[in-house]
C-alpha positions in Angstrom: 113.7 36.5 109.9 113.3 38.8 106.9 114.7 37.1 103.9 114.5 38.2 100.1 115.0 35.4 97.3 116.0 37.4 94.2 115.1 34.7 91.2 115.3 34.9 87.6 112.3 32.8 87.6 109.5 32.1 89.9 105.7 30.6 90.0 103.2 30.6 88.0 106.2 30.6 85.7 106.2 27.1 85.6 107.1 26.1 82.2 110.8 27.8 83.2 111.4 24.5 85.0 113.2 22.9 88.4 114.1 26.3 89.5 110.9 27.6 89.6 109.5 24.8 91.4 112.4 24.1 94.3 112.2 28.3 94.8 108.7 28.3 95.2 108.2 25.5 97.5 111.3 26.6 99.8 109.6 29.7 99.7 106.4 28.8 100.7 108.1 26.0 103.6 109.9 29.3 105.0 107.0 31.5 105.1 105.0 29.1 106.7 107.6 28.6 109.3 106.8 32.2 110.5 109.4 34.1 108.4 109.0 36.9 106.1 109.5 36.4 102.7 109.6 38.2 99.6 110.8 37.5 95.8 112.2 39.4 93.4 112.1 38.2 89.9 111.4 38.7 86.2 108.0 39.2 84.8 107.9 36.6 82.3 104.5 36.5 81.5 102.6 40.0 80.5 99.5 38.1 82.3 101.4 38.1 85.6 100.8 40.3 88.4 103.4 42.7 88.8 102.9 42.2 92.5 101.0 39.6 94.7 100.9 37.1 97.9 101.0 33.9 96.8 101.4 30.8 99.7 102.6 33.8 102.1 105.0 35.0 100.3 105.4 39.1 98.7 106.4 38.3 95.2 107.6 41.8 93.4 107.7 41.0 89.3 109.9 43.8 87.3 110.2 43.8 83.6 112.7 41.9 82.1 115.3 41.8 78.9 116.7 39.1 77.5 113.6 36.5 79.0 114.0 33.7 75.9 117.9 33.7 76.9 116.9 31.8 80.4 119.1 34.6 81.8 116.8 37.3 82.0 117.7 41.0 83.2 115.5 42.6 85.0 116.9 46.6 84.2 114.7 48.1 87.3 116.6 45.8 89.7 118.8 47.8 91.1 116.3 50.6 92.8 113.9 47.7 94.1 117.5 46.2 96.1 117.4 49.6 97.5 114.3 49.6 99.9 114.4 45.6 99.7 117.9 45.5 101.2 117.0 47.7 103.9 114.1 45.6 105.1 115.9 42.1 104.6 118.3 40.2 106.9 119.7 37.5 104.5 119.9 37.8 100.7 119.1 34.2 98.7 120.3 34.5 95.2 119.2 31.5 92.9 120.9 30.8 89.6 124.2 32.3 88.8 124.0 33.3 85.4 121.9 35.9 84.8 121.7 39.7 85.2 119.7 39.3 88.4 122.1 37.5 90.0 124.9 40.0 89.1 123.7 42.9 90.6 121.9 41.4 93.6 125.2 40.2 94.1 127.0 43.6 93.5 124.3 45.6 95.7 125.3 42.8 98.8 128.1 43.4 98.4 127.9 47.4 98.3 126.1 47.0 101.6 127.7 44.7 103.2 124.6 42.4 103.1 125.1 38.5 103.9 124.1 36.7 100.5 123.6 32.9 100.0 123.8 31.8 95.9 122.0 28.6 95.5 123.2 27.9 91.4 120.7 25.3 91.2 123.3 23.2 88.5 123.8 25.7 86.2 127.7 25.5 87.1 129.8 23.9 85.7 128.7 24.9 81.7 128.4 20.7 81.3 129.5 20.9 77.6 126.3 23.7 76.7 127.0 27.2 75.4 130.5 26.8 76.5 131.5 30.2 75.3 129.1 32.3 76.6 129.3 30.5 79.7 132.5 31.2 80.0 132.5 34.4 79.1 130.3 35.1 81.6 131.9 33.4 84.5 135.6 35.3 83.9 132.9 38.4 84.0 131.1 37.7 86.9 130.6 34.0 87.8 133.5 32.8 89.1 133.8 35.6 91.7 130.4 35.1 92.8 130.8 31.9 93.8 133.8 32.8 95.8 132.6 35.8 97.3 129.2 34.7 98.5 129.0 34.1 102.1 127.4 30.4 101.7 126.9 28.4 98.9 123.5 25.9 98.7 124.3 22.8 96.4 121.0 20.4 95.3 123.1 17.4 95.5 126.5 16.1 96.3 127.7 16.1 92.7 126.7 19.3 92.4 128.8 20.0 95.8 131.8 18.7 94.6 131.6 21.3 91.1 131.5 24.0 92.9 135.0 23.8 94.3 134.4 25.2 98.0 132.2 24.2 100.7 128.7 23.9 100.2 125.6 22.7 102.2 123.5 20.2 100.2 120.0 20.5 100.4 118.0 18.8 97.5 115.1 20.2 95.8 111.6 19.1 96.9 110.3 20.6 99.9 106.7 20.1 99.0 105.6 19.9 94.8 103.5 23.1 94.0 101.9 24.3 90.6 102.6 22.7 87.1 103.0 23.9 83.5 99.5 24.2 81.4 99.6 21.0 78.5 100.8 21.5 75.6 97.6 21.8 73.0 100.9 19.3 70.5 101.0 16.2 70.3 104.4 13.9 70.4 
């Protein structure tokens, strides 16, 4: 199966944290399972390869706004979803809010293109940036999660927030990479 992972964040990226770490080691468990896969994400890092193969996987990097936010926007997006769409079976969106996430979402949908959203707890806004966050989810978040054709929760709490079935399936499919140390102290 041909399957793109469209991710605000994504390895070496490391210091970004769980996210990056469950999306790169489902990624790498899939491609070793014989699938073809390829991310999308933000370049976060101007030392980061634009694109590369890392663990099997075709990782495409596109310049990002808003990258200190932790809801990056990758402006270029929506001509890579072009030719990506067209080779890809299944869509996996991780995180909801974000710019990424919006129009991968809108460009599956434009296409009829199954999509899976995997929020990765970011919903509900648990008593952080409560405006913004809802802001954004009258904009764009609550329909997402309504709208996408199955919904990946990383545990049963998480389940249970979404308000609609989900299948749980916890982080951790194998540990992979790890932020550089901090030259501080404390």
């Amino acid at each position: 199966m041909r399957i793109l992972h469209v991710t605000p964040f994504y390895e070496p990226a490391w210091a970004y944290g769980g996210m990056v770490r469950a999306v790169a080691g489902l990624c790498r468990a899939l491609a070793r399972r014989g699938h073809e896969v390829t991310v999308v994400t933000a370049l976060l890092d101007a030392a980061h390869p634009r694109q590369e193969t890392l663990g099997g996987v075709r990782v495409r990097r596109l310049p990002a706004l808003l990258k200190r936010t932790l809801a990056p926007w990758a402006p270029g997006l929506r001509a890579v979803l072009k030719s990506e769409l067209r080779q890809s079976e299944l869509v996996h969106v991780h995180g909801l809010r974000s710019g990424m996430a919006v129009s991968t979402t809108r460009a599956c949908e434009s296409t009829r293109h199954p999509w899976v959203l995997q929020p990765h707890g970011s919903w509900p806004h648990h008593n952080r940036l409560v405006l913004p966050k809802l802001a954004f989810d009258s904009l764009w978040g609550t329909r997402m999660l309504h709208l996408a054709h199955t919904l990946v929760a990383v545990s049963q709490a998480e389940a249970r927030d979404l308000g609609r079935e989900a299948h749980v399936v916890g982080n951790g499919v194998e540990p992979v990479g790890s932020a550089r140390q901090s030259a501080r102290r404390g």
